[in-house]
NUKOLGU-633787 format. One record per residue (C-alpha): x negated, z, y; residue in one letter. Coordinates in nm, 3 decimals. Layout:
BEGIN
<site <X,Z,Y>,"a">
...
***
This chain:
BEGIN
<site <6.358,-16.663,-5.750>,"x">
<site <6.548,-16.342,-5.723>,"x">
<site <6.424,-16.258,-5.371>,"x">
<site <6.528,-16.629,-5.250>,"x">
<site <6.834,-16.590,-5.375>,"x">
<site <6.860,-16.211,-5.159>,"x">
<site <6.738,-16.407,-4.881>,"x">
<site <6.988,-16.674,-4.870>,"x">
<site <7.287,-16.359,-4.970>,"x">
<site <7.148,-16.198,-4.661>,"x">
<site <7.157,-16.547,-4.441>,"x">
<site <7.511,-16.617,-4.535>,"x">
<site <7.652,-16.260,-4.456>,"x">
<site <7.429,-16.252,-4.120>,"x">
<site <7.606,-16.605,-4.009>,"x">
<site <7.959,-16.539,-4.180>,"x">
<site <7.992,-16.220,-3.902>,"x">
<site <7.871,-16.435,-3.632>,"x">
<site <8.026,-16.740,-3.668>,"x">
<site <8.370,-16.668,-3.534>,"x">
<site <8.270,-16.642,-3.172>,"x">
<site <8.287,-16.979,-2.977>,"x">
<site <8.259,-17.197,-3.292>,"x">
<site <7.960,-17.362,-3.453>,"x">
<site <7.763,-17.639,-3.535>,"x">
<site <7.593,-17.847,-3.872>,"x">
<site <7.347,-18.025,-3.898>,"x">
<site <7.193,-18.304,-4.086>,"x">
<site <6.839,-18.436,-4.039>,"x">
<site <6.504,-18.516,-4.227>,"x">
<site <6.167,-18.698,-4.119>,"x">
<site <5.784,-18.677,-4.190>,"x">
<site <5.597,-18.391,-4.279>,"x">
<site <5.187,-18.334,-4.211>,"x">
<site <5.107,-18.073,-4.454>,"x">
<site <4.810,-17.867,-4.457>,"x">
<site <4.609,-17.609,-4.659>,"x">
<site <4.357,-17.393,-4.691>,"x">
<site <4.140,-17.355,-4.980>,"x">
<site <3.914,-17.054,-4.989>,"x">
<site <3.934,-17.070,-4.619>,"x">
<site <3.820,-17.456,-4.639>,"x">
<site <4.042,-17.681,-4.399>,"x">
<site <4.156,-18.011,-4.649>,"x">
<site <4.263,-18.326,-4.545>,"x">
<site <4.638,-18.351,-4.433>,"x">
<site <4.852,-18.496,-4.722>,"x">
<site <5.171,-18.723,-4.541>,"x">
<site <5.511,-18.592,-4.676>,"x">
<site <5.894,-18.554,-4.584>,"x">
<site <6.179,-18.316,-4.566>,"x">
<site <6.554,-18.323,-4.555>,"x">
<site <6.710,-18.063,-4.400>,"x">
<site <7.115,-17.929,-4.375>,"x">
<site <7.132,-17.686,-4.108>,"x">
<site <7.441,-17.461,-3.945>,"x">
<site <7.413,-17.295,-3.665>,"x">
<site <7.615,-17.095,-3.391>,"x">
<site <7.757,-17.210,-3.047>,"x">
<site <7.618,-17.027,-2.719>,"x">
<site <7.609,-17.101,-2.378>,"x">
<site <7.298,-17.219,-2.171>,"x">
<site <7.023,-16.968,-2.135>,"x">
<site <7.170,-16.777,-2.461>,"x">
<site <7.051,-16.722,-2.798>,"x">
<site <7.229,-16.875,-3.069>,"x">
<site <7.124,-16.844,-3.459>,"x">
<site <7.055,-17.067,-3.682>,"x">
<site <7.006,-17.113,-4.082>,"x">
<site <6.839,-17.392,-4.301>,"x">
<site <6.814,-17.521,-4.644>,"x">
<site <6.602,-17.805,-4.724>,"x">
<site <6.343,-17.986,-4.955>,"x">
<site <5.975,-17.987,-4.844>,"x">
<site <5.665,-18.139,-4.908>,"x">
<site <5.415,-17.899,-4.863>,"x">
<site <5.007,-17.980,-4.998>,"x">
<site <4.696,-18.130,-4.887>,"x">
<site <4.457,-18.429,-4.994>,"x">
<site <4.077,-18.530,-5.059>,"x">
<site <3.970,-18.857,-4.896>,"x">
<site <3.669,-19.048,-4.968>,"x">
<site <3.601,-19.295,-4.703>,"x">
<site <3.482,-19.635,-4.808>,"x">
<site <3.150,-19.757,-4.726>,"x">
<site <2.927,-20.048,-4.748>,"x">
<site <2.558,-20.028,-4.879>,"x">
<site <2.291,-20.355,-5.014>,"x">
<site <2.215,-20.374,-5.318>,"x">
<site <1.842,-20.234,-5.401>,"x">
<site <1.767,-20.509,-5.632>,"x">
<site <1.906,-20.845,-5.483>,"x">
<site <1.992,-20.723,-5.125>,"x">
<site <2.359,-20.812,-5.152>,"x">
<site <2.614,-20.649,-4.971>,"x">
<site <2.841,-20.463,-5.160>,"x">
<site <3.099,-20.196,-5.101>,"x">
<site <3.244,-19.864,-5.261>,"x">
<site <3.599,-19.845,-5.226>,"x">
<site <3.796,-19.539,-5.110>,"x">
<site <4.036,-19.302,-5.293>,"x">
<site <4.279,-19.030,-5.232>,"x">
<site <4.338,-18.730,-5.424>,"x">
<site <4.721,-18.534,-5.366>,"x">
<site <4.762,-18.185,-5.380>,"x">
<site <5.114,-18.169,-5.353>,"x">
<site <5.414,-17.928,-5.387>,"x">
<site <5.769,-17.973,-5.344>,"x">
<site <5.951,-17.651,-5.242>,"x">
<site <6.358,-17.595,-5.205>,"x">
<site <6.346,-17.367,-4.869>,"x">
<site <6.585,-17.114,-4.632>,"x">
<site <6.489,-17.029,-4.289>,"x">
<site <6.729,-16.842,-4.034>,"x">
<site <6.588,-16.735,-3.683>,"x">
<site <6.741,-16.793,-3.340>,"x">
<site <6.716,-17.083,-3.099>,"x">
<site <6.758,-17.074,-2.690>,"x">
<site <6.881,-17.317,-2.495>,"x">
<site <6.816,-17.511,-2.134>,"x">
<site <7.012,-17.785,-2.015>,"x">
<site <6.783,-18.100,-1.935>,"x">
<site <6.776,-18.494,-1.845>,"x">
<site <7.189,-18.548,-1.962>,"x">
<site <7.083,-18.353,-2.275>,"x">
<site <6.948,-17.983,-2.411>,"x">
<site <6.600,-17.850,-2.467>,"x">
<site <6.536,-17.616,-2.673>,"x">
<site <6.263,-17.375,-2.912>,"x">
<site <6.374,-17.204,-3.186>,"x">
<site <6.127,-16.920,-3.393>,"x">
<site <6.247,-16.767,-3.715>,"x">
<site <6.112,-16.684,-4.131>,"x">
<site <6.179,-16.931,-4.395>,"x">
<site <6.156,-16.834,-4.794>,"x">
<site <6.086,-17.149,-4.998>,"x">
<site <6.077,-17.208,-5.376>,"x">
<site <5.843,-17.439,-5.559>,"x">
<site <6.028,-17.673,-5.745>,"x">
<site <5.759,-17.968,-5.851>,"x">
<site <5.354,-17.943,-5.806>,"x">
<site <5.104,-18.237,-5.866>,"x">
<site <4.888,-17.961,-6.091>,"x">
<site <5.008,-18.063,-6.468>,"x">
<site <4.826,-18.404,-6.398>,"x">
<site <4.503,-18.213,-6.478>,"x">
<site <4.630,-18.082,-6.839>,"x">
<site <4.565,-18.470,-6.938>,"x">
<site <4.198,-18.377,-6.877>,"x">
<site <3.910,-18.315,-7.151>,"x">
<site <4.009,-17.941,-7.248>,"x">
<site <3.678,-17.822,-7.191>,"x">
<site <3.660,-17.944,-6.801>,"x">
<site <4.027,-17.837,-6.736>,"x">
<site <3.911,-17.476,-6.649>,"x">
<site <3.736,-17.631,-6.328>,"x">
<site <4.023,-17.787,-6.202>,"x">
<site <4.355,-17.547,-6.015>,"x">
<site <4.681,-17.502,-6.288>,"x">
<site <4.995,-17.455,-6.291>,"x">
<site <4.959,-17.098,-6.371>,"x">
<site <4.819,-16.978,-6.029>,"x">
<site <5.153,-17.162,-5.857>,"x">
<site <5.341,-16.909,-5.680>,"x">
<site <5.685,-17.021,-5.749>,"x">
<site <5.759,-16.829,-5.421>,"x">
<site <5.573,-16.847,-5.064>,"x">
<site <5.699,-16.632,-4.755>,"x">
<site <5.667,-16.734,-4.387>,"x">
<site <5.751,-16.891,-4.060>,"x">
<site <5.895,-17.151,-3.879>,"x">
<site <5.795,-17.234,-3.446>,"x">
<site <5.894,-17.514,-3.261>,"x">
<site <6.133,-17.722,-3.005>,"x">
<site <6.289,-18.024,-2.929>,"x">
<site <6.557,-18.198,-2.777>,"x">
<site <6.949,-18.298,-2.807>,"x">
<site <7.183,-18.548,-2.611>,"x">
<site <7.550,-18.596,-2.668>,"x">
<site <7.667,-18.928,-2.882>,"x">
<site <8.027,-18.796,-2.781>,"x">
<site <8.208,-18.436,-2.735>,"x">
<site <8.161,-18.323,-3.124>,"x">
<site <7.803,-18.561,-3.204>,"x">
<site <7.454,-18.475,-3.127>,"x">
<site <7.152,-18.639,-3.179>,"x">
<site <6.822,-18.416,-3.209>,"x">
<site <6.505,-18.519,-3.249>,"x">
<site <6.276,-18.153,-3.316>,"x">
<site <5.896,-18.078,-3.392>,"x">
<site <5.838,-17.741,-3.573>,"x">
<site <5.540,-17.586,-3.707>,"x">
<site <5.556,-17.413,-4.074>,"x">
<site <5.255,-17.149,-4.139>,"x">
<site <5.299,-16.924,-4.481>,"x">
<site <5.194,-16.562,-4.449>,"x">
<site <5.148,-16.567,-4.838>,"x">
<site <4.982,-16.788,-5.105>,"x">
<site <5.080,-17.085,-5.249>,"x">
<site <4.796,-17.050,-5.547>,"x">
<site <4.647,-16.810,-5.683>,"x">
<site <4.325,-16.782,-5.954>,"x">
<site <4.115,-16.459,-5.969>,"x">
<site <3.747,-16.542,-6.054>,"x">
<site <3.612,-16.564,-6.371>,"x">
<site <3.409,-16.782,-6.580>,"x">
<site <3.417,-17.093,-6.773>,"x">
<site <3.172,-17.277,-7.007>,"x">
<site <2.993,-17.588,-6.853>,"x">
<site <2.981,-17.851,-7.128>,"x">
<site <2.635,-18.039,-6.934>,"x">
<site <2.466,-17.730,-6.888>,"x">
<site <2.594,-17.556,-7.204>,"x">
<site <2.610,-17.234,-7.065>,"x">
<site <2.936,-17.027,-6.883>,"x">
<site <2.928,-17.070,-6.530>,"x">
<site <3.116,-16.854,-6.293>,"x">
<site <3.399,-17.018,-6.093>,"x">
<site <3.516,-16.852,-5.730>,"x">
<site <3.848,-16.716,-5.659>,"x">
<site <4.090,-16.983,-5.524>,"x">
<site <4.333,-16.962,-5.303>,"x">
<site <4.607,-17.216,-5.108>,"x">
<site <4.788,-17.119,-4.810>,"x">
<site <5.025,-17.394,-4.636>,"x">
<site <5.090,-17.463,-4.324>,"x">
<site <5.270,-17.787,-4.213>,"x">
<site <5.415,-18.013,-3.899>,"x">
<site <5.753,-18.184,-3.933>,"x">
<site <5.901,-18.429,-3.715>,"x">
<site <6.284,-18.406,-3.751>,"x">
<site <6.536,-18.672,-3.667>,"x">
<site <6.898,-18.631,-3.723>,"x">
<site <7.239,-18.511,-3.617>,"x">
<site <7.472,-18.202,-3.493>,"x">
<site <7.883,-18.158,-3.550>,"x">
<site <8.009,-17.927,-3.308>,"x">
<site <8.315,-17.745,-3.479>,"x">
<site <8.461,-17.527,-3.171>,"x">
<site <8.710,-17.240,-3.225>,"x">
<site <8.987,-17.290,-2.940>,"x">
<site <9.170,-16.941,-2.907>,"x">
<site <9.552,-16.996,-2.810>,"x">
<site <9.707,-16.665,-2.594>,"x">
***
């Protein structure tokens, strides 16, 4: 928590020395998130999410770099799907069906990015890609569920002591704004979020098996996120008009 809150210290001062130069804009803007991780370097099944998002940037011309900071509220995770299928029953040949389920892996982290973005004028509107580092802090996880399970099974299952309350990395994308009238934009942006560190963490060890009645060594695990967001929203241009 303490080097979040150094990070965001260090955002503000950054922008607070830059902001004074042709004016700037904020931003408003949320939409879906496809989240991703990696277990033991095992691909899961994407887990469907949002994020809200307040943003302020600086003004530059066309062909410039202007800089940019965020704060928002992401899901980040992954799920387990198992498909339904249909089989006959051995005994009386009937057709019958096993249903489908879903299991979440979810987090919900409070994060900061800053980075830069560069602009090209394009179709009555700007494009634009944008790279930077984000910080995030997990605020919520989907892991206490499993503390309602038999204690002697619970071992085999991830806690909420391998959370990493924080996770480190960065933030690549684009997209494209169009004027709603001399101070509005409307944006519409795709971004992709890969962390450099670990969500979760458990070292390996071992844990007794009640069906086998003996300890039975469990691997290390280990979640790293990465996640696509499709952004919607809006821009207020605040310029800075210098009077001679």
């Amino acid at each position: 928590m303490i080097r979040l809150i150094a990070f965001g210290f260090l955002s503000i001062l950054f922008f607070n020395t830059n902001l004074s130069g042709q004016g700037a804009a904020f931003g408003v803007k949320g939409g879906v998130t496809m989240a991703f991780q990696k277990w033991d370097n095992t691909e899961r099944d994407a887990l469907i999410g949002y994020h809200f998002i307040g943003s302020v940037e600086t003004l530059a011309d066309e062909g410039e770099f202007s800089m940019f900071a965020q704060l928002g509220y992401h899901t980040r995770g992954s799920a387990i799907r198992i498909r339904s299928f249909n089989y006959n029953d051995i005994n009386t040949g009937a057709p019958r069906s096993f249903g489908g389920s879903t299991t979440k892996y979810d987090f919900y982290n409070v994060g900061l990015s800053a980075g830069f973005k560069q602009r090209f004028s394009a179709g009555g509107g700007n494009l634009y890609y944008l790279f930077g580092l984000r910080g995030e802090y997990n605020v919520k996880n989907s892991f206490s569920r499993f503390k309602e399970l038999p204690e002697n099974i619970q071992s085999f299952f991830p806690s909420e002591v391998g959370v990493n309350d924080f996770t480190f990395g960065f933030i690549f994308g684009g997209g494209f704004e169009f004027p709603l009238s001399p101070y509005i934009d409307a944006t519409i942006e795709l971004t992709i979020n890969p962390d450099y560190t670990k969500q979760y963490f458990q070292p390996p060890g071992t844990a007794y098996d009640p069906y086998t009645r003996n300890n039975r060594p469990l691997p290390e695990r280990n979640i790293r996120n990465n996640s696509i967001e499709l952004t919607v929203g809006f821009r207020f241009l605040r310029l800075v008009e210098y009077v001679e």
